[in-house]
BAKOLKE-784231 format. One line per 2 residues: for each residue x, y, z of C-alpha. Coordinates in steps of 0.05 Angstrom, whole numbers, plus 32768, in hexadecimal, padded with zeros to 4 digits. Each point is the difference from the previous one (the first is absolute). Example, Ala and Ser with C-alpha at 12.3 -4.5 7.8 and 13.67 -1.06 7.14 Angstrom:
80F6,7FA6,809C ~ 801B,8045,7FF3
***
This chain:
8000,8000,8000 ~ 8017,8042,7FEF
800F,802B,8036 ~ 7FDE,803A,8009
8019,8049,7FF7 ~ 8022,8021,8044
7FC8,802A,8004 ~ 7FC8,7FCE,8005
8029,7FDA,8039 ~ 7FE8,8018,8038
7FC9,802A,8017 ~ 8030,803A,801B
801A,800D,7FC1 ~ 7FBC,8000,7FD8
7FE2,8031,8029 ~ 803A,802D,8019
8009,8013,7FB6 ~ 7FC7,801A,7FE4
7FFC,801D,8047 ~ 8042,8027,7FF5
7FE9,800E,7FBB ~ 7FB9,8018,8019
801F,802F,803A ~ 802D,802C,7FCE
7FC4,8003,7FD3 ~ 7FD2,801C,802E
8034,802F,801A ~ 800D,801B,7FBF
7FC1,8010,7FEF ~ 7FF3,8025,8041
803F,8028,7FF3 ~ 7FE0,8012,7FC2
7FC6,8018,801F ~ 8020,8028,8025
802B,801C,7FCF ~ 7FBD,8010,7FD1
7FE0,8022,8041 ~ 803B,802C,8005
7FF9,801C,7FB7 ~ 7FB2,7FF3,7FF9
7FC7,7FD9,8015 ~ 8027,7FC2,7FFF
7FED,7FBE,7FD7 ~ 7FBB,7FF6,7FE1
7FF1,7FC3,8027 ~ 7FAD,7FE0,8009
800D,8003,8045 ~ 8015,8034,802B
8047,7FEF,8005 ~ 800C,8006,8056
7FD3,7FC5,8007 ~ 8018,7FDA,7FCA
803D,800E,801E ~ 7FE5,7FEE,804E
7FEB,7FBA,7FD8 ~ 8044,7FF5,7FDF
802F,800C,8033 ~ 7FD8,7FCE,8033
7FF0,7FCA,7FC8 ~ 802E,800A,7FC5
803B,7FD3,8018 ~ 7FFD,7FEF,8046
7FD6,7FC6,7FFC ~ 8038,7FE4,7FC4
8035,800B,8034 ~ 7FCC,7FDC,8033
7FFF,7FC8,7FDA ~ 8048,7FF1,7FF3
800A,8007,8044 ~ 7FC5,7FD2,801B
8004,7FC8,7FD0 ~ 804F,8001,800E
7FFB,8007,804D ~ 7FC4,7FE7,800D
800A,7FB4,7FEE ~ 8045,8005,8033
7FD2,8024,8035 ~ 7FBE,7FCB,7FF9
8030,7FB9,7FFB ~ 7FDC,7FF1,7FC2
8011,7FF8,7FAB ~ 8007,8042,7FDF
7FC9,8008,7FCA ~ 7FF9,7FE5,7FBC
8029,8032,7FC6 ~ 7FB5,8003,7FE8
7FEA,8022,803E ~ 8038,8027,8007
8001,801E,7FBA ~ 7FBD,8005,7FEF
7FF9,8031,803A ~ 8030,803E,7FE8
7FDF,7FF5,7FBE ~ 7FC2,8013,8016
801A,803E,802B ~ 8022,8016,7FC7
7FCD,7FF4,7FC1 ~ 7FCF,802A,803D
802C,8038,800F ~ 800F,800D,7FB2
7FB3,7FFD,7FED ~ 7FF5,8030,8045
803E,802E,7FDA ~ 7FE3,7FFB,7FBF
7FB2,8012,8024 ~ 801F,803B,802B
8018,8022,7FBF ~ 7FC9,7FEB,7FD4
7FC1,7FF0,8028 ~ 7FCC,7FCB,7FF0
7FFF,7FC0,8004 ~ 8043,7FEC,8001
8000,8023,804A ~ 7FCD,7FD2,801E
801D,7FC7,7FDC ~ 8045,800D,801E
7FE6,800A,8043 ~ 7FDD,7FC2,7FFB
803B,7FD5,7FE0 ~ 8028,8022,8040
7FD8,7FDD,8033 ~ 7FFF,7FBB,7FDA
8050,8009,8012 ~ 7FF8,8015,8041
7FCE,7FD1,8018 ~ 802E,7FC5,7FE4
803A,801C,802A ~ 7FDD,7FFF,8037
7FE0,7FB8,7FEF ~ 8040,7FE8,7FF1
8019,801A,804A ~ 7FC7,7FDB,801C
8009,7FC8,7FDB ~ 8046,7FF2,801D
7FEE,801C,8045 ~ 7FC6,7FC8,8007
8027,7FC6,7FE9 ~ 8031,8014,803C
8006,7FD7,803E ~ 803C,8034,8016
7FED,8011,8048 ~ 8006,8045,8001
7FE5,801D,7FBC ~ 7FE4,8046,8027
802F,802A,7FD0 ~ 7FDC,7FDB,7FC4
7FB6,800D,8017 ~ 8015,8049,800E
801B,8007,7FBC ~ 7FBD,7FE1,7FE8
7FD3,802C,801D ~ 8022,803F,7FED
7FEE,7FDD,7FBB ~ 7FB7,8000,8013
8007,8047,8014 ~ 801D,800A,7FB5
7FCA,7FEC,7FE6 ~ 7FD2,8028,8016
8025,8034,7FE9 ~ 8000,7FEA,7FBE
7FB5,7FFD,7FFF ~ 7FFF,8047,801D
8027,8011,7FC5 ~ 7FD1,7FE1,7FD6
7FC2,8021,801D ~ 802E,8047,7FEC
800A,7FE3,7FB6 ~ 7FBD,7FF1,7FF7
7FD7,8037,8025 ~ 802E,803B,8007
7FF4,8006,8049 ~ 8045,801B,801D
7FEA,7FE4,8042 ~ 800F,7FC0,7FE3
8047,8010,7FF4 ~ 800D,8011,8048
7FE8,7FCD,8016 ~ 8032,7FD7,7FC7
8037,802D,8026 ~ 7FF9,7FF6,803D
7FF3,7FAE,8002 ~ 803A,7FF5,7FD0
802B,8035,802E ~ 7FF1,7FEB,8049
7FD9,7FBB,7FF3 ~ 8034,7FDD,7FC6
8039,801E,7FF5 ~ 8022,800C,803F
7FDC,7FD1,8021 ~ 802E,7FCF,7FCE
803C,8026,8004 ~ 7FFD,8002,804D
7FF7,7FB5,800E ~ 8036,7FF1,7FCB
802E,8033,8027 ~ 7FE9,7FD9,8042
8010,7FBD,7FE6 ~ 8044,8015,7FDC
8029,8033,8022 ~ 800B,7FE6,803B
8011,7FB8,7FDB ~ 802D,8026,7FD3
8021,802B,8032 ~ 800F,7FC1,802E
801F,7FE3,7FC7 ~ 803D,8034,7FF7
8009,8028,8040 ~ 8016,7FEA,803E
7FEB,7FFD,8035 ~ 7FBF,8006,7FE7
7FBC,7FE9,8022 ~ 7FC4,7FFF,7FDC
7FCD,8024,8019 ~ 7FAD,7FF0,7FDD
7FCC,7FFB,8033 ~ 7FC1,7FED,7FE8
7FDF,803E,801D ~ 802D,8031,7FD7
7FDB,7FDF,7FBE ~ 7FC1,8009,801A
8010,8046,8015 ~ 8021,8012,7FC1
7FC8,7FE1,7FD6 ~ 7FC4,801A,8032
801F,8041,7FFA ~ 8003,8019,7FB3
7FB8,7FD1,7FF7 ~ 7FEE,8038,803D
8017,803A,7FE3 ~ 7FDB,7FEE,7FBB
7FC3,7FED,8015 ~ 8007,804A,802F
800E,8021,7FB3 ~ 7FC4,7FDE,7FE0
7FD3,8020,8035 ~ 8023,8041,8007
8009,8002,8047 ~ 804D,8012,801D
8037,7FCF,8000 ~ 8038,8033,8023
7FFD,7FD9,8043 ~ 8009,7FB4,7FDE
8034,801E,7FD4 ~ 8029,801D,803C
7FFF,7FBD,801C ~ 8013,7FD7,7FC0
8036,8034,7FF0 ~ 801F,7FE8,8043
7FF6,7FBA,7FFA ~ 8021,7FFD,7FBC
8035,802D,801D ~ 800C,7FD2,803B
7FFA,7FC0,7FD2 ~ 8039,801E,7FCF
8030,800D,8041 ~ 7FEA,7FAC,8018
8011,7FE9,7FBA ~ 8047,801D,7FFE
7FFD,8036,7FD6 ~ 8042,8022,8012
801A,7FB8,8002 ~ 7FEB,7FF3,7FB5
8023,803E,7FEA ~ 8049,7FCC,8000
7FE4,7FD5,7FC5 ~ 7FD8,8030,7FC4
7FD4,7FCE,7FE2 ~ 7FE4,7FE9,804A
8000,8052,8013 ~ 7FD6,800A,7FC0
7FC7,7FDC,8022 ~ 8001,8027,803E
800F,8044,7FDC ~ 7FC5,7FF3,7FE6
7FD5,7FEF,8033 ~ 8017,8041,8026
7FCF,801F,7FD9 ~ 7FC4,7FE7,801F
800E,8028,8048 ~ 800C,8042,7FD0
7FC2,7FEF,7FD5 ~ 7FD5,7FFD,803D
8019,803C,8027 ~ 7FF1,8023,7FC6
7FB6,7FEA,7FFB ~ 8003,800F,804D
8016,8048,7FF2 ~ 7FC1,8006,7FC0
7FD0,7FE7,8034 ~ 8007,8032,803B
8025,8039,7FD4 ~ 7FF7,7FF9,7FB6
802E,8022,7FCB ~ 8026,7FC7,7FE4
7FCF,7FF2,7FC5 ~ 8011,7FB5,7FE1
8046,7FFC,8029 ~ 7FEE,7FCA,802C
7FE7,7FDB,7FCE ~ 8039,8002,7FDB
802D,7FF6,8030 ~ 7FDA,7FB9,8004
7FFB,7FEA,7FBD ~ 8046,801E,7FE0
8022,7FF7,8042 ~ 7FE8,7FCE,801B
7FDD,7FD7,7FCA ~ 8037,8013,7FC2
8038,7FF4,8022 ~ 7FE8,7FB8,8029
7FFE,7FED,7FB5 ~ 8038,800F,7FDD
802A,7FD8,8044 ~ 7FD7,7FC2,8000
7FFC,7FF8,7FB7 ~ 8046,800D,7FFA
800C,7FCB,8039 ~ 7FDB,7FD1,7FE5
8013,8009,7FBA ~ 804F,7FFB,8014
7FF4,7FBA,802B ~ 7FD6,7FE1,7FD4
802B,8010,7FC0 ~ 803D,7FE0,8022
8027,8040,800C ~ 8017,801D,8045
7FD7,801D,8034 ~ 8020,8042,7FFA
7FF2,8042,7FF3 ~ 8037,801F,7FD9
8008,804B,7FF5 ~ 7FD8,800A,7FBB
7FBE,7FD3,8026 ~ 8018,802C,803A
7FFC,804B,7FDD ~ 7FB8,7FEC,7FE0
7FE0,7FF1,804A ~ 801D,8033,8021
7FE7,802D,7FC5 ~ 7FC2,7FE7,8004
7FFA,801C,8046 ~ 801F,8044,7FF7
7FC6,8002,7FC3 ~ 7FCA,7FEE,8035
8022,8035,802D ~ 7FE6,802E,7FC6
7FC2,7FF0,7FEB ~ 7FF1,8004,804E
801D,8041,8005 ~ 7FDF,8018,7FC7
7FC7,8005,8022 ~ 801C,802C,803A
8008,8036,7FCF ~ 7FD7,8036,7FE9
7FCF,7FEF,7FCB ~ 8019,8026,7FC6
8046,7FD1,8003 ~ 7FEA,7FBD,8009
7FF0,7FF8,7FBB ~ 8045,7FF6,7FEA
801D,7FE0,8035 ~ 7FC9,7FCD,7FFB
8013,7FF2,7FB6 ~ 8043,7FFD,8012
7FF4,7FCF,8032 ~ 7FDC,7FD0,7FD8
8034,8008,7FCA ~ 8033,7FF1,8031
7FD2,7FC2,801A ~ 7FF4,7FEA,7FB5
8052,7FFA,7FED ~ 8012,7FE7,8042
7FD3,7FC5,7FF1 ~ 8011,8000,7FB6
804F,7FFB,801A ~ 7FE8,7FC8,8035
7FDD,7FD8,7FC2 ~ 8046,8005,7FD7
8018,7FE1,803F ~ 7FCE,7FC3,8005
7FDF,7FF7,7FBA ~ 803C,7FDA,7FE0
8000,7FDB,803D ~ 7FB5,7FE1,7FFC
8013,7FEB,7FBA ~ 803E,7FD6,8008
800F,7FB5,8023 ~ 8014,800A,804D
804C,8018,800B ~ 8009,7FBE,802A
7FE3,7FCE,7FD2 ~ 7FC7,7FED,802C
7FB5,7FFB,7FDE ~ 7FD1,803E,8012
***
């Protein structure tokens, strides 16, 4: 039997690409948004382009990086066999036939909107099926990680379907309510019990002494708290006291997980960089609540911070293991996270100035985001494409 091609080896590698591929796309075209707005009215689009935007940047490539990641990991985490090359391909096609139909829909309108959406969920609801599926076939005694993961997946959906109910009926209540369940009830509901699972394991695996430190109740904190301060968004009713308290929690949680330790090996200090974030993010929101003036700051400090940077250091962790390389971060992997941060640092900032200048710095923020990523693809592309360095299959 022929073998197959590197890139349909393993479920990492069929979904981090497109992924990578999906991520410079989307911020391209929001630096040329930008751009257009600066000189005019900006592009001619069928939807109006900050919540096409709001839907993109939650659900244009996160969920491809999602399923690398889960279909990898979460065989090794549940004891059982990773899924059929089937299941693991036919799930990144969907995502990404959906998202170019949704592209194609935003620009044009119609049908082909509707259809992408829909096409979009049929992906979705097979990653999250295909979680499920190895997560019930489990006898592993301690699979609370997995059902975590799988509920935020739940919560996902609904989001989806909230999106939907703003395709089809133009309520912008519906796209709120799409924000804030893919925000506070999927996304870092995902990226939080990964981090709980992982950075302690990793950072007991290079520093030393090290002792790992994951309670059970810090999950359900972490989790409890962002579903808490959604569901407080959805109703409209103040968050400032919640977000006080989670800005300390992550704070203290980033001190218990070593993060002046981690700063000895880079590619083990880009996790916890990264994770920093979350006690800035949340002071932030504490600040809007009881003061205002910071206009979308905290929530960028979440989802470029935060959410941007988590990325590019566990798919470039995973990516170098699982191609056969060294777990190292070496300076060129280095400069692009550490770029990434200073351009989160500015599209956070940008809103902490007066109204008349954020416009550029905005632009050149997602500019900077947009070649940062486009650098860190040069990095990995090649990579997804080629046998393993070591010989190994995968």
């Amino acid at each position: 039997m022929a073998r197959a091609h590197p890139l349909f080896s393993a479920p990492h590698r069929a979904a981090f690409l497109p992924g990578m591929l999906l991520a410079i796309l989307m911020l391209a075209l929001w630096s040329a948004e930008l751009a257009a707005r600066l000189f005019g009215p900006g592009l001619p689009l069928a939807l109006p382009s900050m919540l096409a935007h709001g839907f993109l940047m939650l659900f244009g490539f996160f969920p491809l990086f999602m399923a690398g990641f889960l279909f990898t990991a979460g065989p090794r985490w549940l004891n059982v066999p990773p899924p059929g090359r089937g299941a693991y391909l036919a799930v990144p096609a969907l995502l990404v036939s959906g998202l170019s139909l949704w592209l194609l829909g935003a620009a044009t309108g119609g049908v082909w909107l509707l259809a992408g959406h829909l096409v979009y969920c049929l992906g979705f609801v097979g990653l999250a099926a295909g979680f499920a599926r190895l997560l019930l076939g489990s006898a592993a005694p301690d699979r609370r990680h997995a059902w975590a993961v799988l509920a935020a997946f739940g919560a996902g959906a609904l989001a989806l379907a909230s999106a939907g109910y703003w395709l089809l009926s133009g309520d912008v209540r519906g796209w709120l309510w799409m924000r804030d369940l893919a925000l506070w009830g999927f996304l870092l509901p995902v990226f939080l019990t990964v981090c709980h699972r992982m950075l302690p394991f990793f950072s007991a695996g290079v520093l030393a002494p090290y002792r790992p430190w994951r309670p059970w109740w810090l999950l359900a904190a972490m989790l409890g708290g962002s579903l808490a301060h959604g569901l407080l968004s959805i109703a409209g009713w103040p968050s400032w006291g919640l977000d006080l308290a989670l800005a300390f929690l992550f704070g203290y949680t980033s001190w218990r997980w070593g993060l002046a330790a981690s700063l000895r090996v880079r590619l083990l200090a880009m996790l916890h960089l990264s994770f920093a974030w979350l006690a800035a993010g949340f002071a932030l929101y504490a600040w809007q609540g009881a003061f205002g003036g910071l206009a979308r700051a905290p929530l960028h400090a979440i989802a470029v911070g935060f959410f941007l940077t988590m990325m590019i250091a566990f798919v470039s962790r995973v990516s170098l293991g699982h191609s056969g390389r060294a777990l190292e971060a070496g300076k060129a992997l280095w400069g692009l996270y550490l770029a990434a941060h200073w351009l989160a640092l500015a599209r956070v900032a940008a809103d902490l100035l007066p109204l008349g200048w954020r416009g550029g710095l905005y632009g050149l923020a997602a500019a900077g985001c947009s070649l940062t990523l486009l650098l860190w693809g040069g990095r990995f592309l090649p990579v997804y494409l080629r046998p393993r360095a070591d010989g190994q299959p995968g």
